[in-house]
C-alpha positions, -999 to 999 in steps of 0.1 A, spaced: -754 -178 -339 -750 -156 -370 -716 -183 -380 -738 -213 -373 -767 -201 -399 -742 -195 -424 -725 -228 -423 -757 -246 -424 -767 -222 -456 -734 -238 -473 -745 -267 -463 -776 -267 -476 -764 -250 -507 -739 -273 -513 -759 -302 -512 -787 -290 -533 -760 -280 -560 -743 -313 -556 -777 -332 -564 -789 -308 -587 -754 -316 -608 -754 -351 -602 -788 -355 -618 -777 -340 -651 -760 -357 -683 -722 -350 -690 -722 -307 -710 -756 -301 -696 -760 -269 -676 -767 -260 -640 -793 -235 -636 -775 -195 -636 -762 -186 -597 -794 -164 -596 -815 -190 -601 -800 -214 -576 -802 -190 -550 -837 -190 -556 -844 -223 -555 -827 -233 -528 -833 -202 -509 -799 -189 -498 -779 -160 -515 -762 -158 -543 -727 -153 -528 -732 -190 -513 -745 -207 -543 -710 -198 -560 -690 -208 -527 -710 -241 -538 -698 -241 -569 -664 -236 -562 -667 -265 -539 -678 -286 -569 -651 -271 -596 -620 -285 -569 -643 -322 -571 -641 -323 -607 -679 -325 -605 -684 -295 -626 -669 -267 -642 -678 -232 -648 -667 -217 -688 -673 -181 -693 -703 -167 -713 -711 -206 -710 -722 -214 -676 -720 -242 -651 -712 -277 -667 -712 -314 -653 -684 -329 -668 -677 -364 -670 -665 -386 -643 -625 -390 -647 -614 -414 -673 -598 -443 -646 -568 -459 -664 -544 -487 -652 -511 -481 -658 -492 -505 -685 -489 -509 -718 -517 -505 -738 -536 -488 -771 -549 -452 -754 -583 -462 -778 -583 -489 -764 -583 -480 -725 -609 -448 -736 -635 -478 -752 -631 -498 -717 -643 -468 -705 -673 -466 -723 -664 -438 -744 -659 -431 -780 -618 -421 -790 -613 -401 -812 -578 -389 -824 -574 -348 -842 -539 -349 -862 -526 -314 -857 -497 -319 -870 -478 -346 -895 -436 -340 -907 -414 -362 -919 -382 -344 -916 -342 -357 -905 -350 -326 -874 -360 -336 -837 -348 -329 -807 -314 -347 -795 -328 -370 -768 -356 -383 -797 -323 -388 -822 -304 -405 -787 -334 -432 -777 -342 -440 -818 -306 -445 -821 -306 -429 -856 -283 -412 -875 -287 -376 -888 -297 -379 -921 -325 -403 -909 -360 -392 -911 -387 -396 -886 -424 -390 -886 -435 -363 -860 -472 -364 -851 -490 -338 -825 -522 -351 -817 -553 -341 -799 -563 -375 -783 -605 -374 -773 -632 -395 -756 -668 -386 -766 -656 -354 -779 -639 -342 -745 -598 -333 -751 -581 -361 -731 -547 -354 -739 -522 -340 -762 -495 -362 -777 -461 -354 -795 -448 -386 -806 -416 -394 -832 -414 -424 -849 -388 -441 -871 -397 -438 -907 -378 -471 -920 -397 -491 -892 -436 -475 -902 -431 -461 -938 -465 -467 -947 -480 -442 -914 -494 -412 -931 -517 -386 -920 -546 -406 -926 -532 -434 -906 -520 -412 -877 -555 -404 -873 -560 -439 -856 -539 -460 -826 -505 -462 -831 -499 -490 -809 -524 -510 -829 -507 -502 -862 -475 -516 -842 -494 -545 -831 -498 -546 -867 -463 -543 -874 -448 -562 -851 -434 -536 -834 -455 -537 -803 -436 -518 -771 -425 -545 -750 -408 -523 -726 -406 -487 -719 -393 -460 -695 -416 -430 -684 -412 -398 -667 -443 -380 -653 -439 -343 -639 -469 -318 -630 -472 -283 -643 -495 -255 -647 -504 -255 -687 -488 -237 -713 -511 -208 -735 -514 -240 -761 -524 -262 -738 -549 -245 -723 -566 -234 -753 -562 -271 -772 -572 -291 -736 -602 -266 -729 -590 -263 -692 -583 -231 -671 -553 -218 -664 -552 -229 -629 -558 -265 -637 -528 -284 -635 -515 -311 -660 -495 -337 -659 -466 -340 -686 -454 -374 -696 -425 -386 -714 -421 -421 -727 -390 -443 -746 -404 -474 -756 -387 -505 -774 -403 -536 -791 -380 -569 -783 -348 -543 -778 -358 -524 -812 -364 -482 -801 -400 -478 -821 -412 -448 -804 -404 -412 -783 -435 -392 -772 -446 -364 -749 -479 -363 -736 -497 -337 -714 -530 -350 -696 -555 -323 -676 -549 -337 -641 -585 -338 -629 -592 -356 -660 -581 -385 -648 -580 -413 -621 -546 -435 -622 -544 -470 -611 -502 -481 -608 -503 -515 -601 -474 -527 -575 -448 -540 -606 -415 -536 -621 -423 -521 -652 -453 -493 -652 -465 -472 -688 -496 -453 -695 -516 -459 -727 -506 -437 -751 -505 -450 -788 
């Protein structure tokens, strides 16, 4: 008897906190716990079971001395090769890119030096970006470039879509390769991404050529719940990512 009231409590609680969050714009605020319980008159204890419940749906999520947020539904991209700004607009959201760091140096990791196919005492532009829709961190991007094939991509430029300034160029990624592997998030991540520490990401690395010619090495790390991928059944698969 006593197990059957408590399930239907959840129940209950869970569906008004469900439609209480659904009903509310992207950053706005769920009522406190305490309140909930109130309103929807079981205790507090089940409210937060609610909530949890909701954090795992990446319906909401709770931020310390914040509160109880509805966050955005999950930015659903196809997977190909495309401007990232471009796939965050068909979303109907507004990118935005945070340059966090610009070098032009002849230092980079060996695999970056083996896919450019560049000598030692070439120099490349390194860019770490923060990568945002409507304000909410998407993604962070480490991306090397050759500086002979983009010498005119400074800070201000990086600040907008690569791939368009290949388009641009032509130097547009024809063909790439991709390696996608899941992790819990590093210290930087979780502080740059806004996520908790428990939230996993998904880490991507990508070598992509324009008509045989290497343009570009990157490493991206997207907050899983974040997103909703769509792989399309063909031979050659990227995410957008310049």
């Amino acid at each position: 008897m006593l197990d059957a009231m408590a399930r239907d409590s959840g129940a209950t609680a869970l569906e008004g906190v469900r439609a209480l969050a659904q009903g509310l714009a992207p950053g706005e605020l769920l009522p406190a716990e305490r309140a909930l319980a109130s309103q929807l008159g079981v205790a507090r204890m089940t409210v937060r079971a609610a909530i949890d419940v909701l954090e795992r749906e990446g319906l909401v999520r709770t931020r310390r001395g914040v509160g109880t947020e509805r966050l955005a539904p999950p930015v659903s991209l196809q997977v190909r090769l495309r401007s990232f700004a471009s796939a965050v607009r068909e979303h109907g959201m507004r990118p935005e890119t945070r340059v966090l760091s610009y070098v032009r140096s002849t230092e980079r990791p060996a695999e970056v030096s083996a896919h450019l196919q560049l000598d030692d005492d070439a120099e490349t532009v390194h860019l770490r970006r923060l990568r945002l829709g409507d304000d909410r961190p998407l993604a962070l991007e480490d991306a090397w470039l050759p500086v002979s094939l983009v010498p005119q991509l400074d800070r201000e430029a990086a600040e907008g879509s690569l791939y368009e300034l290949l388009e641009r160029l032509d130097l547009l990624p024809t063909e790439g390769v991709e390696v996608v592997t899941a992790a819990l998030p590093s210290p930087e991540e979780i502080a740059v991404l806004e996520i908790a520490p428990t939230y996993p990401v998904l880490r991507l690395s990508r070598t992509a050529v324009s008509d045989g010619v290497p343009v570009e090495f990157s490493r991206v790390t997207f907050p899983a719940d974040r997103y909703e991928l769509t792989f399309p059944l063909a031979e050659r698969l990227s995410l957008p990512l310049g």
